[in-house]
Phi, psi and omega in degrees: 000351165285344189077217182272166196204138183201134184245125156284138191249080166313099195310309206293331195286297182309322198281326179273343174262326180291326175322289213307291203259023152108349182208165172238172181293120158277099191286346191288001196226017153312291176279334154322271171353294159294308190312305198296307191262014177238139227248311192215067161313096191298322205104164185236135181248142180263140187212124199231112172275103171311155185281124178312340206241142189283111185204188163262007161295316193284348203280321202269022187240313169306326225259283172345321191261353164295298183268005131005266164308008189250307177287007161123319199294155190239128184262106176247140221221140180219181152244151213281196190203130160242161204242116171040059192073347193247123166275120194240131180199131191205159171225026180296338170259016174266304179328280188337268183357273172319317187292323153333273153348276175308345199304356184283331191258356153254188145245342176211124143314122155268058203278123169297105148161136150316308230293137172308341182302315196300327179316315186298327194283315185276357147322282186314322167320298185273342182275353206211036177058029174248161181260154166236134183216106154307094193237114176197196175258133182315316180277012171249018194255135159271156171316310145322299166315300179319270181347307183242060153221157182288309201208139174241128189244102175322141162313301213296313165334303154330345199284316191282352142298335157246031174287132184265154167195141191276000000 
């Protein structure tokens, strides 16, 4: 009943829930994963703030986005900024753009991400005939977001098909 389907992913958003509950995401059992439980799967774009300083966070932040892109995933890549001592990186008005940008190749948006920000977008979304699907960890969601969706999936739900393990 969803139709054609393409998920956005807020990294820092996802990367702050996997803190929470404890595992992380097997990005590599991602697209397996969708292809199996979605009838016309599109793909998924990933939107990733590099850590700014040449270190090895940043080398093992890279290494990621390799294999990303290896697995299928469309990588959009910005590098953070710091602002008064603060570092600040977000890809959020890029994520927008594109589910716009794009809105012709789904019928229903998958968005990875809590942030509350996101509500103006999935308003629009739905105002323009697309389904919104929430995916995120319950104490990391704003309400807001829920409220201007079709369906909300707990992250945790998810884990024994993406839980990574070695």
């Amino acid at each position: 009943p969803f139709g054609r389907i393409s998920i956005f992913i807020d990294a820092a958003n996802v990367f702050y829930s996997q803190r929470t509950l404890g595992w992380t995401i097997d990005f590599k059992k991602f697209y397996p994963f969708f292809n199996k439980v979605c009838k016309d799967f599109r793909g998924a774009s990933f939107y990733f703030a590099l850590w700014f300083e040449q270190n090895d966070k940043r080398a093992n932040e890279e290494k990621m986005i390799g294999m990303l892109k290896k697995q299928g995933f469309k990588v959009v890549v910005k590098d953070s900024k710091k602002v008064k001592g603060t570092v600040k990186a977000n890809c959020d008005v890029e994520l927008t753009i594109d589910a716009i940008r794009l809105m012709s190749t789904y019928d229903t948006a998958v968005l990875f991400s809590g942030d509350g920000d996101f509500a103006a977008l999935c308003r629009y979304l739905r105002d323009h005939g697309k389904r919104v699907i929430i995916v995120s960890y319950r104490d990391h969601v704003s309400y807001e977001l829920i409220n201007n969706s079709d369906l909300y999936i707990p992250l945790d739900k998810l884990k024994k098909e993406l839980k990574y393990s070695k």
